[in-house]
C-alpha positions in Angstrom: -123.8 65.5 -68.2 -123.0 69.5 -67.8 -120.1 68.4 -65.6 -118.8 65.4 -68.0 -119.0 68.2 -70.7 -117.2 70.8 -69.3 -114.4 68.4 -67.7 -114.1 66.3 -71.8 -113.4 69.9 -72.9 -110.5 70.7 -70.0 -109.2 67.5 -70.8 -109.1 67.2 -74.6 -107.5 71.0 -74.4 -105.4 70.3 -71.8 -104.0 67.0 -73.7 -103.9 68.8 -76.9 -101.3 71.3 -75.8 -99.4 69.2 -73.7 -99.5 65.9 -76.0 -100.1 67.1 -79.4 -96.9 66.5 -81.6 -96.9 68.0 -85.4 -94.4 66.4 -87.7 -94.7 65.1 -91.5 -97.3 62.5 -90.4 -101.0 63.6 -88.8 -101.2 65.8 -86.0 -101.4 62.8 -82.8 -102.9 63.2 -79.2 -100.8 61.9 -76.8 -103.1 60.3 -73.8 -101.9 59.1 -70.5 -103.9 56.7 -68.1 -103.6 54.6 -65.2 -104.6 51.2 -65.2 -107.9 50.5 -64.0 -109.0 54.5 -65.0 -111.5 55.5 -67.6 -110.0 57.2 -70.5 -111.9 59.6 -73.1 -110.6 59.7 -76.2 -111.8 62.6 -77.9 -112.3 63.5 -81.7 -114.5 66.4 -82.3 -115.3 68.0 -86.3 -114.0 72.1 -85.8 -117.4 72.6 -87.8 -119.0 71.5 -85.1 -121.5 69.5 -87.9 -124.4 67.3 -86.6 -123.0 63.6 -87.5 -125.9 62.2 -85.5 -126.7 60.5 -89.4 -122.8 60.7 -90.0 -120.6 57.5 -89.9 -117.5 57.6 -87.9 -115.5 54.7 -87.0 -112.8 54.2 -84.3 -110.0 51.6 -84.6 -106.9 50.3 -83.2 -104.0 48.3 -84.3 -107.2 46.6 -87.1 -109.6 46.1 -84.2 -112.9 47.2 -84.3 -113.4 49.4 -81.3 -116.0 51.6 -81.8 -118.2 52.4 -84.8 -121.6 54.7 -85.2 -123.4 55.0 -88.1 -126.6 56.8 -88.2 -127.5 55.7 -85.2 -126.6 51.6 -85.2 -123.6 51.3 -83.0 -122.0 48.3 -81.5 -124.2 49.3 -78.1 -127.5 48.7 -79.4 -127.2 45.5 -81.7 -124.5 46.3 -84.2 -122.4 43.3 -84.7 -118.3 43.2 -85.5 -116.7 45.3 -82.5 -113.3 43.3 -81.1 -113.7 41.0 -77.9 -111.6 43.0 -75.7 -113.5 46.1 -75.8 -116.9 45.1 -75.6 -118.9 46.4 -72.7 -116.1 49.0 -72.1 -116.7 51.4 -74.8 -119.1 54.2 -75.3 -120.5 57.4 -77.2 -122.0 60.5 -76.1 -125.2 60.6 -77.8 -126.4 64.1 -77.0 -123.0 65.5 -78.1 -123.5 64.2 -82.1 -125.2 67.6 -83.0 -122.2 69.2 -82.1 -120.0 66.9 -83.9 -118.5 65.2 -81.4 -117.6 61.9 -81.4 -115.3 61.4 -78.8 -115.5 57.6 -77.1 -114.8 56.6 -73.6 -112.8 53.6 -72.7 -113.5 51.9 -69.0 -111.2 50.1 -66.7 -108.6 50.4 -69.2 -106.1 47.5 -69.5 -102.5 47.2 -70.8 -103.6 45.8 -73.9 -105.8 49.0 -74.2 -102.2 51.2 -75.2 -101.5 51.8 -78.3 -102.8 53.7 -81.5 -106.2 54.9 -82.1 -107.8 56.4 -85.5 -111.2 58.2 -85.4 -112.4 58.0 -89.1 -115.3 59.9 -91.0 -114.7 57.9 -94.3 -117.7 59.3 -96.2 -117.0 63.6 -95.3 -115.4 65.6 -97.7 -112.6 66.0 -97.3 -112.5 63.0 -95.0 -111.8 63.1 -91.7 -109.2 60.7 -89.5 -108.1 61.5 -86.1 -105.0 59.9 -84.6 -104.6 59.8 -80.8 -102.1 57.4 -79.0 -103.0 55.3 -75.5 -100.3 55.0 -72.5 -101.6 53.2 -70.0 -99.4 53.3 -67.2 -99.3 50.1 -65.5 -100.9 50.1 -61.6 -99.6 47.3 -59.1 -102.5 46.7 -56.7 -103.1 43.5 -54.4 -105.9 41.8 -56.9 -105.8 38.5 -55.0 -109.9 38.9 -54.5 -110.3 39.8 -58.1 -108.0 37.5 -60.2 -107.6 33.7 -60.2 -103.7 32.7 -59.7 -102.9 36.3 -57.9 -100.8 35.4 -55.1 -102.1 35.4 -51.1 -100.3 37.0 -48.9 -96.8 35.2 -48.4 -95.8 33.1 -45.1 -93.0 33.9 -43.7 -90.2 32.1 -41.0 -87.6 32.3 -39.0 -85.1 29.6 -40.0 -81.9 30.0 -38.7 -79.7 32.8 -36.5 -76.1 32.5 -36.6 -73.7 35.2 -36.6 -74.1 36.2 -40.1 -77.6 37.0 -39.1 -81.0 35.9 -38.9 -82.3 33.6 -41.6 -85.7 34.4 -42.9 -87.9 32.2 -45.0 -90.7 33.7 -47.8 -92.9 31.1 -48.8 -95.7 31.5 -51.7 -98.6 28.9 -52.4 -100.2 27.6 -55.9 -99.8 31.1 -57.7 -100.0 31.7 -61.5 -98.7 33.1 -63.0 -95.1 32.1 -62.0 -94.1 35.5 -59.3 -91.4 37.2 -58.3 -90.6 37.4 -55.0 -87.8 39.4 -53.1 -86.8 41.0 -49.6 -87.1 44.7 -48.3 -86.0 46.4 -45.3 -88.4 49.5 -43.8 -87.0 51.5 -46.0 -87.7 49.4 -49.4 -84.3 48.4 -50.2 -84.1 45.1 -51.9 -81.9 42.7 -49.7 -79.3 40.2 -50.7 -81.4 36.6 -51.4 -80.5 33.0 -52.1 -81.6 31.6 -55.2 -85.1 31.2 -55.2 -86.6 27.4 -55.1 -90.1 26.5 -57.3 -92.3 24.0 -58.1 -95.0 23.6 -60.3 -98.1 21.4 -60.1 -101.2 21.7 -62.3 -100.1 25.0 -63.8 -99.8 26.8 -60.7 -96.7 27.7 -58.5 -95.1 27.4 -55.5 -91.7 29.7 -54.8 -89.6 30.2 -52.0 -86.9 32.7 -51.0 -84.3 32.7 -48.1 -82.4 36.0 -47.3 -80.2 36.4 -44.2 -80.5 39.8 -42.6 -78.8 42.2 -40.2 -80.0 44.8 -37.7 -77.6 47.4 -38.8 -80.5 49.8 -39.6 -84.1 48.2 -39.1 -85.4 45.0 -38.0 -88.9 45.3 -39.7 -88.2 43.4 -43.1 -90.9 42.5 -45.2 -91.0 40.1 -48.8 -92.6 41.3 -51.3 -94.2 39.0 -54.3 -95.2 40.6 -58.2 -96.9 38.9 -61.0 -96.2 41.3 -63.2 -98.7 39.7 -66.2 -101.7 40.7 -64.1 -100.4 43.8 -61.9 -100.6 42.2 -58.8 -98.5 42.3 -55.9 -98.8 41.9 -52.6 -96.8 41.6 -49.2 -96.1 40.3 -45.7 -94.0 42.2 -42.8 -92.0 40.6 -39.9 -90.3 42.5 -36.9 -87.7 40.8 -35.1 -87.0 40.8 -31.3 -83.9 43.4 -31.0 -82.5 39.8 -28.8 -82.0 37.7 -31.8 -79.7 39.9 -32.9 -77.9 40.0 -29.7 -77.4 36.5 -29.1 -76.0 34.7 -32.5 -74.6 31.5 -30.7 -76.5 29.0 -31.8 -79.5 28.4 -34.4 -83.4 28.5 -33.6 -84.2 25.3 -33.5 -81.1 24.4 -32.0 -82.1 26.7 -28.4 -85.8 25.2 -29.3 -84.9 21.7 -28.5 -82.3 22.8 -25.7 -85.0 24.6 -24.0 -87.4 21.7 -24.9 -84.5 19.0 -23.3 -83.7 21.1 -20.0 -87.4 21.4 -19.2 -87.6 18.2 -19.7 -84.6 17.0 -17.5 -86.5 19.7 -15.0 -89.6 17.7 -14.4 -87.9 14.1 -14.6 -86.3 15.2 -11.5 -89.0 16.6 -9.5 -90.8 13.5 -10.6 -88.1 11.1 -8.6 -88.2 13.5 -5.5 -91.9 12.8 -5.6 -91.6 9.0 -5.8 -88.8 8.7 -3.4 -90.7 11.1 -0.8 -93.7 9.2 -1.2 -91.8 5.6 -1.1 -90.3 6.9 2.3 -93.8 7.4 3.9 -95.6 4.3 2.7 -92.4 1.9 3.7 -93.2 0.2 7.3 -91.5 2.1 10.9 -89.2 -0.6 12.9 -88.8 -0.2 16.5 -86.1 -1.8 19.2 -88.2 -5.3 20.2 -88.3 -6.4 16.1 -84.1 -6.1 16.4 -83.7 -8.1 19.4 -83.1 -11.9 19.3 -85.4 -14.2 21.3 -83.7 -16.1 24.0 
């Protein structure tokens, strides 16, 4: 608790000189958070006065986030605190006596920015704290986490021709609708056909064709967001240096010609066997069966 203590008052010091803005409106805290992080927002009396009977009340936007009075909070039984924070937000009970009634916000969300007032309505003079929320938004693969999130995407090899080799990104009952594109090694986007979707039942399914060139790499990788849920996630492909070298003719094209000369290849070994063994079994003539009888 010592440590949590010491690192609120770093961090409330440290965001009060770097975010702290003074204008003709309230003094504000400016806050700055990753999705996913915790976040404390803090909102502390310079009296240092017990509130531990006080009631303060923190809000956002008209939603009830947070609200302590005398010791009923929305914690322990108190009803009225907004859907999205519940189970997410807390006090620090053993700080009251000191008049702090900073709150911490849990796996923050993107619906968690925004502005926040801490209010002692019934201190004279009253009190309101203003602090405002950036969460930054955090692109993680949340396929194991989310329903809809894309899997990883399938990728093939469709063509080679002299413009290149064609490449084929293929992505499976997602939702929401994602965004797919091509990189080389180096994360530049590549040029892309239009992409091609379906829908069925709600859900997704979205592929993109790109043509690439070895001029630089030939590790190239597509690369699908869903922006609405932060999730993204990615498949690789490394081409054989040869497909670039030979651009004659397309890959199913030397599939089936390999497929037809192997097949001409045993057909003939084939008839060399019958006709060998036909020559064997076939009965041996000898002088006497040519002669007439006199």
């Amino acid at each position: 608790m010592k440590l949590l203590l010491s690192w609120l008052c770093l961090h409330t010091l440290f965001v009060g000189i770097l975010g702290r803005t003074n204008g003709n409106g309230p003094d504000v805290v400016t806050l700055i958070v990753k999705q996913g992080s915790d976040i404390i927002l803090p909102c502390s009396l310079s009296t240092k006065q017990n509130i531990t009977s006080k009631l303060f009340d923190w809000r956002k936007d008209g939603r009830d986030v947070f609200m302590y009075d005398g010791g009923d909070h929305y914690n322990n039984g108190r009803s009225g605190q907004d859907d999205h924070y519940k189970g997410r937000v807390s006090h620090f009970p053993g700080e009251l006596k000191s008049g702090n009634a900073s709150i911490i916000i849990r796996k923050t969300k993107m619906e968690d920015g925004g502005d926040y007032t801490c209010d002692f309505p019934h201190l004279q003079p009253r009190q309101i704290f203003h602090i405002k929320l950036v969460v930054e938004r955090t692109f993680k693969d949340r396929s194991g986490e989310i329903t809809g999130a894309a899997a990883e995407p399938y990728i093939t090899i469709v063509d080679v021709s002299e413009d290149g080799v064609q490449l084929k990104c293929v992505v499976r009952g997602a939702f929401p609708q994602p965004k797919l594109c091509w990189q080389d090694s180096d994360g530049n986007v590549l040029p892309a056909e239009e992409r091609q979707v379906s829908e069925r039942g709600g859900h997704y399914n979205v592929s993109l064709y790109s043509t690439v060139t070895s001029t630089t790499t030939n590790r190239f990788s597509c690369v699908v967001k869903q922006e609405d849920i932060s999730h993204i996630v990615n498949a690789e492909i490394t081409l054989p240096d040869k497909l670039f070298e030979d651009k004659s003719c397309p890959v199913v094209g030397a599939l089936i010609g390999g497929w037809f000369f192997g097949a001409l290849t045993v057909a003939a070994v084939w008839v060399l066997y019958i006709m060998k063994h036909r020559k064997k079994d076939s009965p041996q003539t000898n002088g006497s069966d040519t002669v007439p009888h006199v």
